[in-house]
C-alpha positions as CSV (number, residue, x, y, z in Angstrom):
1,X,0.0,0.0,0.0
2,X,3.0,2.2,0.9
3,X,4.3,2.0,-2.9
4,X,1.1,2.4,-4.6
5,X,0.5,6.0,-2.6
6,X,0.5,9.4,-4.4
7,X,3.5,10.7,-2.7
8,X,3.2,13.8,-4.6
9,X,6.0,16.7,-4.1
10,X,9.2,17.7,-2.3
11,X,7.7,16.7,0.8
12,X,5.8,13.2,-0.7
13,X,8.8,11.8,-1.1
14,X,9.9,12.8,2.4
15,X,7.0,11.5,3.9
16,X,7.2,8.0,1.9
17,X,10.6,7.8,3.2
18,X,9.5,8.3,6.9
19,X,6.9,6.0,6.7
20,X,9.0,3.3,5.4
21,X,11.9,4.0,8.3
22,X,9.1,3.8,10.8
23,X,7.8,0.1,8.9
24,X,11.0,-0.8,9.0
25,X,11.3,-0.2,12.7
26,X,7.9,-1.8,13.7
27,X,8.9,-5.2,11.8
28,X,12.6,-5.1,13.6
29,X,10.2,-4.8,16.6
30,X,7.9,-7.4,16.4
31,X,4.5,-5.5,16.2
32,X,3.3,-2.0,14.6
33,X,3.9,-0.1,17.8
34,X,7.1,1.7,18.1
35,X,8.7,4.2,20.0
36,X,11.6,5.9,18.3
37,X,13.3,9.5,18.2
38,X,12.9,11.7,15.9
39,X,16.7,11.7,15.8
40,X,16.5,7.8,14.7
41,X,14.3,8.4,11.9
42,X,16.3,10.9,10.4
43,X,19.1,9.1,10.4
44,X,17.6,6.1,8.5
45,X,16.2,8.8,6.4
46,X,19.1,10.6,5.9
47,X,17.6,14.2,6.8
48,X,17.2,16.7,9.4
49,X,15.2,16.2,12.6
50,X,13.4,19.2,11.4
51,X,11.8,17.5,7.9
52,X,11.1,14.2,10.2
53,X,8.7,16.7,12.6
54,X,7.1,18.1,10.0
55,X,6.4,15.0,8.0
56,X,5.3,13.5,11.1
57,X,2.6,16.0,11.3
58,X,1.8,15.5,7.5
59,X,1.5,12.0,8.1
60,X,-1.1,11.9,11.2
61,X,-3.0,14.6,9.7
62,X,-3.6,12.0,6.7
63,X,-4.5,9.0,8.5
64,X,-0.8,7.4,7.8
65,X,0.7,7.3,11.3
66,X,-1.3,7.5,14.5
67,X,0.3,8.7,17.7
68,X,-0.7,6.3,20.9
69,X,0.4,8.4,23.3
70,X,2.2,11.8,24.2
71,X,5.4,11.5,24.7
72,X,6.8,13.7,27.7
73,X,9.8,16.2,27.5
74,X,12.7,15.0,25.3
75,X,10.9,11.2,24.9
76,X,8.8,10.8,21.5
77,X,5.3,9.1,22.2
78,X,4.5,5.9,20.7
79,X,3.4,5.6,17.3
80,X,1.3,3.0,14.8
81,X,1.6,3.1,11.2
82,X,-2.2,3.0,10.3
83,X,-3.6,3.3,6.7
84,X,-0.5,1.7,5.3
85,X,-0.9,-1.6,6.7
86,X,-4.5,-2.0,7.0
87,X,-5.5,-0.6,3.2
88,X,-7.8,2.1,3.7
């Protein structure tokens, strides 16, 4: 489902790329759950911190990635790739 999205844009491509980090993550895991820095994900992206927040943000407001739960301070909250894996 990932690859058959209209990533469309600068920022598409960005986002396609943070989704697949944070797939890749959840299956290293074990489950869809995870809990990762922001830091992480840029790094297996390869970009700032900066375009991971704000693709991030693109992402939930699309249905993409759902946060679980506020993360407090410094500490991300957990996340759940959503539309990807289920199809809609």
């Amino acid at each position: 489902m990932v690859e058959r999205a209209a990533w469309r844009g600068r920022s598409g491509g960005i986002d396609e790329k943070n989704l697949t980090a944070r797939l890749r993550l959840a299956e290293w895991s074990g489950g869809l759950d995870h809990q990762v820095s922001v830091r992480q994900v840029a790094e297996l992206m390869g970009c700032a911190k900066s375009a991971v927040e704000a693709s991030d943000t693109r992402l939930r407001t699309a249905g993409w990635l759902q946060l679980i739960k506020a993360g407090v301070g410094k500490n991300s909250g957990p996340m759940r790739p959503s539309r990807s894996i289920s199809g809609g």
